[in-house]
Each structure stands twice: as structure tokens, then as C-alpha cells.
C-alpha positions in Angstrom: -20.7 -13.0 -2.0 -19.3 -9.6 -0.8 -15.7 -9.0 -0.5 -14.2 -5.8 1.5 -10.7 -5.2 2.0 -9.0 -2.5 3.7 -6.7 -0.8 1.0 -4.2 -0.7 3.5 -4.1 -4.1 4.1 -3.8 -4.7 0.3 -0.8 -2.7 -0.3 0.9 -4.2 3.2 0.4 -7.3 1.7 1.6 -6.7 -1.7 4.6 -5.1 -0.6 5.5 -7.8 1.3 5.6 -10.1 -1.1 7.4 -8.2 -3.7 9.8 -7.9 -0.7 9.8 -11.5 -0.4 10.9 -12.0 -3.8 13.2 -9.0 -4.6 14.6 -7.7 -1.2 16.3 -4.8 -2.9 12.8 -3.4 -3.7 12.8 -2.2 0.1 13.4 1.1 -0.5 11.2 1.6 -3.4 8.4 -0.2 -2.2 8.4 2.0 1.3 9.3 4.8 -0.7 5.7 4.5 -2.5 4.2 3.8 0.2 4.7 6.6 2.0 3.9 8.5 -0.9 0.7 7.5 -1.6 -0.5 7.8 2.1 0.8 11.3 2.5 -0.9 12.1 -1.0 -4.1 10.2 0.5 -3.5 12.1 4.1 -3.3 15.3 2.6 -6.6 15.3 -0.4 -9.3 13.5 2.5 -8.8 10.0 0.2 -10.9 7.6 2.8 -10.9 4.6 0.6 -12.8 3.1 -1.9 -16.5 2.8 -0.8 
């Protein structure tokens, strides 16, 4: 059985939940976020294939 997940979806749904349980984790958890995609944006980082 194969199992592909878009990395995106992953962290969206990660970060929801930590949301969920500690909503003062907002800010950090959009704040890495946006990080990573702007690090991701900026080296060509597709995903994991």
C-alpha cells in the first residue's frame, strides 16, 4: 500500500491541531509556516518525491 501526502496538507493539518489545543500557538505556528514556505519558495524545494 502506497501512501502520498502533499507536505502542505500535512503541516495545515498539524497546525491546526496544535491550534486546537493551544490557541496561543497562533502566532508561532503561522510564523513557521511562513517561514518554511518562503525558505522552500526561494531554494526550488518541490517536495519530497
Amino acid at each position: 500500500m502506497s501512501f502520498h501526502a502533499d507536505i502542505n496538507a500535512v503541516v495545515a493539518l498539524i497546525a491546526g491541531i496544535l491550534i486546537l489545543l493551544q490557541p496561543k500557538l497562533l502566532n508561532y505556528v503561522v510564523a513557521i509556516y511562513l517561514i518554511i514556505i518562503g525558505i522552500t519558495g526561494l531554494t526550488g524545494f518541490t517536495g519530497f518525491r
